[in-house]
C-alpha positions as CSV (number, residue, x, y, z in Angstrom):
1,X,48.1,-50.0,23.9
2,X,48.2,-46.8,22.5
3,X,47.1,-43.4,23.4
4,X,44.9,-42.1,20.9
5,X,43.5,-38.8,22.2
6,X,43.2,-37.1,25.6
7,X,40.3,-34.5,26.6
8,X,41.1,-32.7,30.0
9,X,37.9,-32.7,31.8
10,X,38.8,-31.4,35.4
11,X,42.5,-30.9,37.3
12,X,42.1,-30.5,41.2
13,X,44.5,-30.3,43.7
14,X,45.0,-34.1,44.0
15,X,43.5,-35.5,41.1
16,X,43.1,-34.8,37.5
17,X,40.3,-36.4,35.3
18,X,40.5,-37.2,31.9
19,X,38.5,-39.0,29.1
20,X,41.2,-41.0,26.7
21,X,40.8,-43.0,23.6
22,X,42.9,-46.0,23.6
23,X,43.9,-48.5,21.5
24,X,43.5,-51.9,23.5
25,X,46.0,-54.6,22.4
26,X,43.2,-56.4,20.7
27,X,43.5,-53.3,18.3
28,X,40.0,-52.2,19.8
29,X,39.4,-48.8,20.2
30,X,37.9,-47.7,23.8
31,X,36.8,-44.7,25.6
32,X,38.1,-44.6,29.1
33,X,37.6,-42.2,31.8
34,X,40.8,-41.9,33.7
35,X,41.5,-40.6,37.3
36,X,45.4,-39.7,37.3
37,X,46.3,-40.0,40.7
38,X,50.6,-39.1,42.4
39,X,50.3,-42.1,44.5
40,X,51.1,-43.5,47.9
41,X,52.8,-44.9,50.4
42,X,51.4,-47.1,53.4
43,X,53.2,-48.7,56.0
44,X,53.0,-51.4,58.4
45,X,55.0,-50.6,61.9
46,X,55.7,-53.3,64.1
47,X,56.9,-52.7,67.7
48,X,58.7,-54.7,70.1
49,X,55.7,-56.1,71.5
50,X,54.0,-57.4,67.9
51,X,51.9,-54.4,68.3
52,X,50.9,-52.8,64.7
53,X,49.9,-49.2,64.3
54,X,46.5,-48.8,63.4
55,X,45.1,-45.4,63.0
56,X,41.2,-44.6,63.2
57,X,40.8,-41.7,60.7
58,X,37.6,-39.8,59.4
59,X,37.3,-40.4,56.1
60,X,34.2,-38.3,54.5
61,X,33.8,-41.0,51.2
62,X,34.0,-44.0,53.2
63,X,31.0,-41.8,55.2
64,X,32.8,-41.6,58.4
65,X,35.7,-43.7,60.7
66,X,37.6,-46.2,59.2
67,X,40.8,-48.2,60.3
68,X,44.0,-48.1,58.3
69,X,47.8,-48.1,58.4
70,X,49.6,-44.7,58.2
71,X,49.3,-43.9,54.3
72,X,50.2,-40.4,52.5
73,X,49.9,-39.2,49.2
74,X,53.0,-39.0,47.5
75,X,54.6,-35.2,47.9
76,X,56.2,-33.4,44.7
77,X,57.3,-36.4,43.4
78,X,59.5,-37.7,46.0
79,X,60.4,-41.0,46.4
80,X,57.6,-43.5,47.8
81,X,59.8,-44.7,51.1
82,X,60.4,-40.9,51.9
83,X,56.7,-40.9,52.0
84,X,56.4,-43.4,53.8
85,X,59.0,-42.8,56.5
86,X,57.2,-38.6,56.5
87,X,53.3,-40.7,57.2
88,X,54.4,-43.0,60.2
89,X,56.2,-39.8,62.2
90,X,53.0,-37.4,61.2
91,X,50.3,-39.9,62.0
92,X,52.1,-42.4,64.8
93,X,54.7,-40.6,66.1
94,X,57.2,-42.9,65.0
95,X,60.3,-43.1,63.0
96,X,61.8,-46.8,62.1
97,X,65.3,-47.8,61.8
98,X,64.7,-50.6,59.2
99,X,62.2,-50.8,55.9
100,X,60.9,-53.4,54.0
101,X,59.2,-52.6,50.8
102,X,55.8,-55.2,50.6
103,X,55.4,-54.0,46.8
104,X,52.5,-52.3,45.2
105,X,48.9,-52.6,45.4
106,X,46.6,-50.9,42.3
107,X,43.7,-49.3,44.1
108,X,41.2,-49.3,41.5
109,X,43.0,-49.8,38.1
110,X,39.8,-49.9,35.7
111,X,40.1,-46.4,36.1
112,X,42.5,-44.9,38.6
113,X,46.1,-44.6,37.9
114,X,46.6,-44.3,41.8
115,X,49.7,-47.0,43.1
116,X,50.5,-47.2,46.5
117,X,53.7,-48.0,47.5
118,X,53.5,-50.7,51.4
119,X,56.2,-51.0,53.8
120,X,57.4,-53.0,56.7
121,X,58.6,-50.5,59.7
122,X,60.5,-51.9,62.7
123,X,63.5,-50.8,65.1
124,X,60.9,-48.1,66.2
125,X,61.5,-45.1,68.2
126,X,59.6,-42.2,69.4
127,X,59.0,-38.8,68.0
128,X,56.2,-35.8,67.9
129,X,53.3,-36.5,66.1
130,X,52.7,-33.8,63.4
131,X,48.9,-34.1,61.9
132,X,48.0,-31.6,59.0
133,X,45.1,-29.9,59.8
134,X,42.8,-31.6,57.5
135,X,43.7,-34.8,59.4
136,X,41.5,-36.3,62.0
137,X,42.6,-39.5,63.4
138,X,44.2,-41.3,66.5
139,X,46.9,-43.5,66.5
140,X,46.3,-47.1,68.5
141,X,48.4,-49.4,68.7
142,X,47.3,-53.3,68.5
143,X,48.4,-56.7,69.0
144,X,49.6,-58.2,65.3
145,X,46.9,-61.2,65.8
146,X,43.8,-58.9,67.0
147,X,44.7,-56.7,63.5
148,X,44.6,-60.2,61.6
149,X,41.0,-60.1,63.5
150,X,39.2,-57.3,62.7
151,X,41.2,-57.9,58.7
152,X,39.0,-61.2,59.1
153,X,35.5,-59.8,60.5
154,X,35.7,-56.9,58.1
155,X,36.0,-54.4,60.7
156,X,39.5,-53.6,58.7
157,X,38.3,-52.7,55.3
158,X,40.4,-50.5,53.8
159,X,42.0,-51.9,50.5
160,X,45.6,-51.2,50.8
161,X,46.1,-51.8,54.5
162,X,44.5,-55.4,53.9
163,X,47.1,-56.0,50.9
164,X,50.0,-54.4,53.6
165,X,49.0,-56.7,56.4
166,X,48.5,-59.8,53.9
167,X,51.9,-58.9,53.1
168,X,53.1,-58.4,56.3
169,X,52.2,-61.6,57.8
170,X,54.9,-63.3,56.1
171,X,57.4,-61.6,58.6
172,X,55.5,-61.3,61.7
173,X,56.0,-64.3,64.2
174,X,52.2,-65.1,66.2
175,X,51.6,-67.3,68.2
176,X,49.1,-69.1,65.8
177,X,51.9,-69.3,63.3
């Protein structure tokens, strides 16, 4: 695939949207519109008691509450487990002694370059949470299995934490398992 031209239709503060023609491997020429996206990091934190953090966050395009794992955007470029390790102390008060990377998941990639990075966090300890002020949510934390639940009833429904806890499952001990 090649890039054949770029028109620059908007740059925001997160995003920047763009209109490319590409050349598709089947030497096809295609207009795409593009959403170039930093990325993210999301992360999965297990406590001693197989309890996962879960945080209930307001979320104006999903039109109102929805459950998911700490996540960030990526900050200036730095790496994607410092982002990561920044998200679980702002949003659950947290900091881990031992990561896991659980790969990447493509959020939408007919059109958004957006990756986020997922993590495995345990060997937790305490520390202040630090919300940014655009940032309404509450930390809870929940029993492995009942996050497995709500994952299954649909009550979970946020993209990358159901690829994180998929993910996850594969080191979590149940008692289903």
């Amino acid at each position: 695939m090649s890039i054949e031209k770029v028109t620059e239709i908007y740059t925001g503060r997160v995003i920047q949207v763009n209109v490319e023609q590409v050349r598709l491997p089947n030497d096809h020429v295609a207009t795409l519109e593009i959403v170039h996206h930093p990325g993210g990091a999301a992360v999965v934190a297990l406590d001693a008691a197989n309890r996962v953090c879960l945080v209930k966050q307001y979320r104006h395009a999903a039109g109102g509450y929805i459950w998911e794992f700490p996540a960030g955007k990526i900050d200036n470029k730095e790496p994607p487990l410092q982002t990561a390790q920044r998200e679980l102390e702002e949003e659950a008060g947290r900091r881990a002694s031992q990561w896991r990377s659980l790969g990447e998941y493509l959020s939408s990639p007919g059109f958004l370059t957006e990756v986020v990075y997922l993590f495995f966090a345990t060997g937790l300890t305490e520390v202040d949470v630090q919300l940014e002020a655009g940032e309404v949510l509450e930390a809870h934390w929940l029993p492995f299995e009942q996050v497995l639940q709500m994952a299954h009833s649909g009550e979970l429904r946020d993209g990358k934490s159901l690829a994180a806890l998929l993910r996850a499952s594969a080191y979590v001990q149940t008692p289903t398992r």
